[in-house]
C-alpha positions in Angstrom: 75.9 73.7 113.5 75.9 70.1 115.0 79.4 69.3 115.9 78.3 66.0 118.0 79.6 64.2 114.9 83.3 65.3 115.1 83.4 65.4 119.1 82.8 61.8 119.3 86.1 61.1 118.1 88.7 61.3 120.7 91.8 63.0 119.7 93.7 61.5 122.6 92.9 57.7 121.3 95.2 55.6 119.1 95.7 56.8 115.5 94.2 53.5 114.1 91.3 53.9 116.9 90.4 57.6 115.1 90.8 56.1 111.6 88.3 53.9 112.7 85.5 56.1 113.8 86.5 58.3 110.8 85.4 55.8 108.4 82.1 54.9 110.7 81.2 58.7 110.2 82.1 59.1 107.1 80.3 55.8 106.2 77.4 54.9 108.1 76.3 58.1 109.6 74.7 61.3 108.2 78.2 63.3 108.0 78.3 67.2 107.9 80.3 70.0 105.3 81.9 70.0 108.9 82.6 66.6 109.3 84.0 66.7 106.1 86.6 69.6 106.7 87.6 68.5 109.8 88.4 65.0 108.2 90.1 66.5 105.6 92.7 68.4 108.0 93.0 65.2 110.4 93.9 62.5 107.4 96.5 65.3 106.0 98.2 66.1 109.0 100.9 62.6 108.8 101.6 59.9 106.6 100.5 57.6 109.9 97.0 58.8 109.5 96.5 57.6 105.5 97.7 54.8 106.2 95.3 53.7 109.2 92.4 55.3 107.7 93.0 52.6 104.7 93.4 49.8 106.7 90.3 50.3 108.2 88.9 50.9 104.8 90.2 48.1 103.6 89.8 45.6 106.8 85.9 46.8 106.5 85.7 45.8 102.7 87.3 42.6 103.5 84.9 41.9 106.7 82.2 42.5 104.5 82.5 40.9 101.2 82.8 37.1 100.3 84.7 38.1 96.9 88.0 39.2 98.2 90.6 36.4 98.8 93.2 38.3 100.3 96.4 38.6 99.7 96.2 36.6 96.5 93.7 39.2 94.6 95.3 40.9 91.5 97.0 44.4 92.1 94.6 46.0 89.4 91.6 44.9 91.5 93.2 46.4 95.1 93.8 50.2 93.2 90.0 49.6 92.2 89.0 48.3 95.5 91.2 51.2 97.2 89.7 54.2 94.6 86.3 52.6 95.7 87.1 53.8 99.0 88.1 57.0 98.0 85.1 57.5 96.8 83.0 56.9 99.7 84.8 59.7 101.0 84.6 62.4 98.7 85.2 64.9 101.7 89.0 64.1 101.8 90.9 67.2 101.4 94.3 67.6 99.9 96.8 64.7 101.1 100.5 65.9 100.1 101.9 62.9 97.7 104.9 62.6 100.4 102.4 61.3 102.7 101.3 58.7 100.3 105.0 57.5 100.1 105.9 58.0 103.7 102.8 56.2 104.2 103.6 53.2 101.9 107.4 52.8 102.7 106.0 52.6 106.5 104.1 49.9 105.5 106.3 48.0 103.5 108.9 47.5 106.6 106.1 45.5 108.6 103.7 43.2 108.4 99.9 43.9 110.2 97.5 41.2 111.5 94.2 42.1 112.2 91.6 39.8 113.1 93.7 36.6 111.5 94.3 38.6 107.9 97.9 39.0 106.9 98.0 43.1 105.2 99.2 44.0 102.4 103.1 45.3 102.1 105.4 46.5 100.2 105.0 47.4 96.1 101.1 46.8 96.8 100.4 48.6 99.3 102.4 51.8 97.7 100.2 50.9 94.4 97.3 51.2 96.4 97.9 54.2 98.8 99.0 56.4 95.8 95.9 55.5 93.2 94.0 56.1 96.6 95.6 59.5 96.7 95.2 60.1 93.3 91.9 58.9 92.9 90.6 61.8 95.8 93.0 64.7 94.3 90.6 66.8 93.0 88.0 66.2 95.5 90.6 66.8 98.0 91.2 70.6 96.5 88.0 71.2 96.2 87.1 70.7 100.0 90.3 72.8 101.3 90.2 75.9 99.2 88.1 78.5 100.7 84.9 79.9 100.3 84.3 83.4 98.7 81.7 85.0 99.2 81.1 88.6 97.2 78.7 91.7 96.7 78.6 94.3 93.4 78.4 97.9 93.8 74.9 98.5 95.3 74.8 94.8 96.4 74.2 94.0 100.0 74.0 90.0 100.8 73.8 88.0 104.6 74.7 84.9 104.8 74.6 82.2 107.3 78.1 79.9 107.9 78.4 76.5 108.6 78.8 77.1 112.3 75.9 79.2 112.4 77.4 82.6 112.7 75.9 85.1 110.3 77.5 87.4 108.2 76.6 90.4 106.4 78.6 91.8 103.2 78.3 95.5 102.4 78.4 96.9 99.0 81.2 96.4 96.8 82.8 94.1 99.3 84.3 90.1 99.6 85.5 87.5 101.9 87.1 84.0 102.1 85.6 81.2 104.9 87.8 78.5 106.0 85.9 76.6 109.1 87.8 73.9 110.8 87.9 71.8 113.6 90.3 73.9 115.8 89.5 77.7 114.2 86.6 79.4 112.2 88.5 82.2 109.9 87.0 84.2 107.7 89.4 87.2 105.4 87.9 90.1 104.8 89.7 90.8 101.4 87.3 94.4 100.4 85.1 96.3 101.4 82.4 95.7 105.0 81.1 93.1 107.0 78.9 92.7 110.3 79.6 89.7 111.7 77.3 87.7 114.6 79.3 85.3 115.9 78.2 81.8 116.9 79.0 81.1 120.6 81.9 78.2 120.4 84.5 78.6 123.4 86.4 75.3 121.8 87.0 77.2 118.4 87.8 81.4 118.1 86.6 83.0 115.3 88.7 85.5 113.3 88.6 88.2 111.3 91.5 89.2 109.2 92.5 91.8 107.0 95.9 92.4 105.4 97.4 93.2 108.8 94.9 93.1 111.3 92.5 90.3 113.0 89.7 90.0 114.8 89.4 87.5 116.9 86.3 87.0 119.0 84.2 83.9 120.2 80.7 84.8 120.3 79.8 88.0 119.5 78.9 90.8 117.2 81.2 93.7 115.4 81.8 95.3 112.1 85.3 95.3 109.9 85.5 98.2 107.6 88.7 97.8 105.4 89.5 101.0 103.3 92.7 101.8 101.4 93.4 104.1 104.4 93.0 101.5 107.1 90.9 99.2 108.8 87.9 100.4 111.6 86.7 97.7 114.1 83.4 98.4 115.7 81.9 96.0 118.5 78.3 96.1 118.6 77.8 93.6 121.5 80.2 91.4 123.4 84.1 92.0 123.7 86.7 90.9 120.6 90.5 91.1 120.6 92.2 93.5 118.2 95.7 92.2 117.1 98.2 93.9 114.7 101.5 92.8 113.2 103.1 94.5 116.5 101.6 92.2 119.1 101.7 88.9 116.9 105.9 90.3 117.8 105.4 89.7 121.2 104.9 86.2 121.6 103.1 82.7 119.5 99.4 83.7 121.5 99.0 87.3 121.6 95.8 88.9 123.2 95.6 92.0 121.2 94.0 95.3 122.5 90.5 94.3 124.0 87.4 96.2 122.2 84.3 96.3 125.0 81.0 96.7 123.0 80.6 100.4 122.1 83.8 100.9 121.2 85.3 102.0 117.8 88.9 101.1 117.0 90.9 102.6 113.3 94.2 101.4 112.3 95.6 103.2 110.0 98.9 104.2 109.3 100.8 107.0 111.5 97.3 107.0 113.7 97.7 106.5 117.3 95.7 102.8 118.6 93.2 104.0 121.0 89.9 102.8 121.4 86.8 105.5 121.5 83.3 104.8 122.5 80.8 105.4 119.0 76.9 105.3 118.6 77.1 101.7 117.3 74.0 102.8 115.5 75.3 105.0 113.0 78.4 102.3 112.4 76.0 99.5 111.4 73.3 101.7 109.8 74.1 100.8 106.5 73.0 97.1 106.8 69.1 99.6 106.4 71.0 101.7 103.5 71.3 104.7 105.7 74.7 106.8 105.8 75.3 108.5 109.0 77.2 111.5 108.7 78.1 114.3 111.3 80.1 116.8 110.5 81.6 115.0 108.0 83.1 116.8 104.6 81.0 116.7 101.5 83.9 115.3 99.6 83.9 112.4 101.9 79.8 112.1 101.2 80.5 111.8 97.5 82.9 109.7 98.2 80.6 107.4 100.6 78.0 107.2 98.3 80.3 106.2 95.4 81.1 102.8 96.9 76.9 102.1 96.5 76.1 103.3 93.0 77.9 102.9 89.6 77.3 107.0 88.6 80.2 108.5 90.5 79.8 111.9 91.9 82.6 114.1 91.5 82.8 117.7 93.7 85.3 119.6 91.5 85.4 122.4 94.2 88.1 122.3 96.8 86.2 124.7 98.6 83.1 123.4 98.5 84.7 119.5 99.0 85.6 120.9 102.8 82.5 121.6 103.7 80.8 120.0 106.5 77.3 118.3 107.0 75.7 116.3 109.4 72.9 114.1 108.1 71.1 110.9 107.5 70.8 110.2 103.5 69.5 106.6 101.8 72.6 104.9 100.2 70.8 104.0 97.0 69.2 107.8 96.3 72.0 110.1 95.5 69.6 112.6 93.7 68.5 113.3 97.1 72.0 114.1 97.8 72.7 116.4 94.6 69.2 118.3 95.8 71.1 119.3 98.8 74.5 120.1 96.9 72.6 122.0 94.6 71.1 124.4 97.7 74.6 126.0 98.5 75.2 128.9 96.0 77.1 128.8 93.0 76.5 125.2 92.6 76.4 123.6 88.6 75.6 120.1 88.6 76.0 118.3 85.1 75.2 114.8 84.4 76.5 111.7 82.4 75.2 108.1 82.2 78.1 106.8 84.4 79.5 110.7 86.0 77.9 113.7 87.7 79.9 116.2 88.2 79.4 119.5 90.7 81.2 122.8 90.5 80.8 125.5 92.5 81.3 129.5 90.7 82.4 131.2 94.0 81.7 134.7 93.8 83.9 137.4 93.3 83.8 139.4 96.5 87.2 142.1 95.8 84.8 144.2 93.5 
């Protein structure tokens, strides 16, 4: 991603100084989804901020046009000059209506000068800050709710973000993207992901799941969320691992580190110890290849169940503990029932959405 846009703007100037090269961005040069976003969190962040970003909406409109005798034009035309505005900056994200009000009853206790123009106060500036705000409110929610992203069962899907990191959805699985100027995060909510960081020192990138996040700034490492925890493999670079316990221990906390090679589960009543993997097998099903070694056959079944819509089901305790090691193709379970069906005793019956495998074990007291 091009972030020269957004780091032009000093975050040390004046607040009216920022407002201005917002609007020159916004307005007069070839803004990014980026740019956007990151105006969208600047504007919201104080009533001090809407406020000079319409002045300098407004000073511009009345440098430029011949047809606006200030302050003697009619309310009505200032809430259309000020949703005008609004439009021409469509990227706004949500402004709370407090700040509109803060914002106008800041106003109205002063009167600004700028280049010889007396500014509006008072009941018309609060007209116009609040049909500004209005005017942008569902443009507003529509740039600060998330992105989801989402695979079926079977469904495998890559996709580039904004920053340029790419990430890679297993089966069955889905995720929410917020970017922003200070923070890329992105919520694994189901299933798998492979994620190849973008290098960006100024911004971490996290990965979170219900109790867990990854935070990392340029590398590469898979998040496997399960109903029994959550396994963090880093396939190159180093991330930080960080649980409900550390964020205990202080605003910042490092988290355990993960060196590449290294596997980490959390799961409940499971000690947190990192162990080196074949990082191989852990990402092997971006090719549709399960890895197993020695590995029970109920947990197989149960593997390739998250990739196909007919569910396997091995009604044998006995033949469920098993253990295999093996390579097998995610989307061809037959291949899979062709070995079940090799151990003796096996009867394998099939239904358009269920196959299910029993096993008569012989009777060996006669």
């Amino acid at each position: 991603m091009d972030r020269r846009h957004t780091n032009e703007i000093p975050p040390t100037a004046p607040v009216a100084e920022q407002a201005a090269a917002w609007w020159m961005l916004l307005n007069e040069s070839n803004p990014t989804p980026a740019d956007h976003r990151a105006f969208a969190e600047w504007v919201a962040r104080s009533p001090e901020r809407v406020e000079a970003y319409l002045d300098a909406a407004r000073l511009t409109r009345f440098l430029t046009s011949r047809n606006t005798p200030w302050p003697d034009t009619p309310t009505a035309d200032l809430i259309r000059a000020a949703k005008a505005s609004a439009n021409e900056v469509a990227s706004l994200a949500t402004v709370d209506a407090r700040f509109a009000t803060a914002a106008a009853q800041r106003a109205s206790s002063t009167e600004k000068r700028a280049f010889g123009v007396r500014w509006l106060t008072g009941p018309r500036l609060a007209a116009i800050v609040v049909a500004t705000v209005a005017a942008m409110a569902i443009g507003l929610y529509v740039h600060l709710r998330p992105e989801r992203i989402e695979t079926a069962v079977g469904e495998q899907r890559s996709v580039v973000l904004s920053d340029g990191s790419l990430v890679t959805l297993n089966t069955a699985s889905s995720i929410e993207i917020r970017m922003s100027s200070e923070r890329r995060t992105v919520k694994l909510l189901a299933g798998e992901a492979l994620f190849a960081v973008a290098h960006d020192a100024t911004r971490p990138f996290e990965v979170t799941t219900e109790d867990t996040t990854v935070r990392a700034i340029g590398t590469q490492f898979n998040v496997d969320r399960r109903p029994t925890g959550t396994t963090v493999t880093v396939v190159e670079g180093r991330v930080a691992v960080i649980t409900p316990t550390d964020k205990n221990q202080g605003a910042q906390p490092s988290g355990l580190p993960l060196e590449a090679g290294e596997q980490l589960t959390l799961a409940p009543r499971t000690a947190r110890r990192a162990v080196r993997t074949d990082v191989a097998s852990a990402i092997a099903w971006t090719q549709r290849k399960l890895v197993f070694e020695h590995r029970h056959l109920g947990e197989v079944a149960d593997e390739f169940n998250r990739y196909n819509r007919q569910i396997i089901e091995i009604r044998s305790a006995e033949l469920r503990e098993q253990e295999v090691t093996g390579v097998f193709q995610a989307n061809d379970p037959a291949s899979f029932l062709t070995f079940l069906a090799g151990f003796p005793g096996v009867t394998i019956e099939r239904s358009p959405d269920r196959v299910v495998v029993t096993q008569q074990v012989p009777d060996t007291t006669q």
